[in-house]
C-alpha positions as CSV (number, residue, x, y, z in Angstrom):
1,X,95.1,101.2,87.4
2,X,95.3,102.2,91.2
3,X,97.2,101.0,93.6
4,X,97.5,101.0,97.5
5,X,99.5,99.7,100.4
6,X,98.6,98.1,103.5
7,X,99.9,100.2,106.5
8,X,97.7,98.3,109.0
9,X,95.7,95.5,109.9
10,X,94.4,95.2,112.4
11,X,91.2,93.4,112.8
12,X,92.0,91.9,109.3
13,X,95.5,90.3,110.0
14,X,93.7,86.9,108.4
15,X,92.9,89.1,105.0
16,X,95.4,91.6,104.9
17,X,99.4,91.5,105.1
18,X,100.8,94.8,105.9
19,X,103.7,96.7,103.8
20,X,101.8,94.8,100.6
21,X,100.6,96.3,97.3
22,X,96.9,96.0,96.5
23,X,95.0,97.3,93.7
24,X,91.9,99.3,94.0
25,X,88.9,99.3,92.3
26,X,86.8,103.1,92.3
27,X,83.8,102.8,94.1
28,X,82.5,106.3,95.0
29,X,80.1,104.8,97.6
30,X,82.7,103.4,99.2
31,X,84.8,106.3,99.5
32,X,81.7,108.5,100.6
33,X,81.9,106.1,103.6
34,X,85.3,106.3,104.4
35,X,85.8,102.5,102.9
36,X,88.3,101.4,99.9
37,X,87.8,98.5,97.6
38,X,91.1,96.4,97.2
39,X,91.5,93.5,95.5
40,X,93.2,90.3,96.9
41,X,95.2,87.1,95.0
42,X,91.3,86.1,94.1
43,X,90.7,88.7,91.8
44,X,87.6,89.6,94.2
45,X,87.5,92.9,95.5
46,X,86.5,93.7,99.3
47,X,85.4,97.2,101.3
48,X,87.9,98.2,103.9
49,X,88.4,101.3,106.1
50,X,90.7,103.7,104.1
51,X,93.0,104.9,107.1
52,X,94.4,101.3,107.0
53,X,96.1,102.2,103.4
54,X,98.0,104.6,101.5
55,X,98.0,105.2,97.7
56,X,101.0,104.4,96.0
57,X,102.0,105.7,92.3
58,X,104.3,103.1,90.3
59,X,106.0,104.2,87.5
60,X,104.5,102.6,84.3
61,X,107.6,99.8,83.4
62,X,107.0,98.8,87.3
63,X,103.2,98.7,87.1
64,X,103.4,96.2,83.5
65,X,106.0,94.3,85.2
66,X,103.9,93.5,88.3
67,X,101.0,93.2,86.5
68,X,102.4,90.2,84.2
69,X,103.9,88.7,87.5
């Protein structure tokens, strides 16, 4: 699984809370646009610029234990 943090949003302060964790999803029609799809506490999965995130690699023990969380 990927992951990303929010670094910024702005015009999306409703959807998205900076300094948080999202997963991503691949979508390589997305990323040909310069988008990212990130998935939010609904399990649902929306297109937003990449510059406003930065990837993030978790150790595997950290990863299982947010994903059970």
């Amino acid at each position: 699984m990927k992951w990303t943090i929010c670094i910024k949003n702005t015009g999306f302060e409703a959807s998205l809370e900076t300094r948080k964790l999202y997963t991503v999803e691949d979508d390589l029609k997305a990323q040909a646009h310069g988008m990212i799809r990130v998935v939010d506490e609904s399990g649902e999965g929306y297109l937003y610029p990449a510059q406003m995130f930065g990837p993030i690699a978790l150790q595997n023990t950290l990863e299982s234990q947010l994903l059970a969380a």
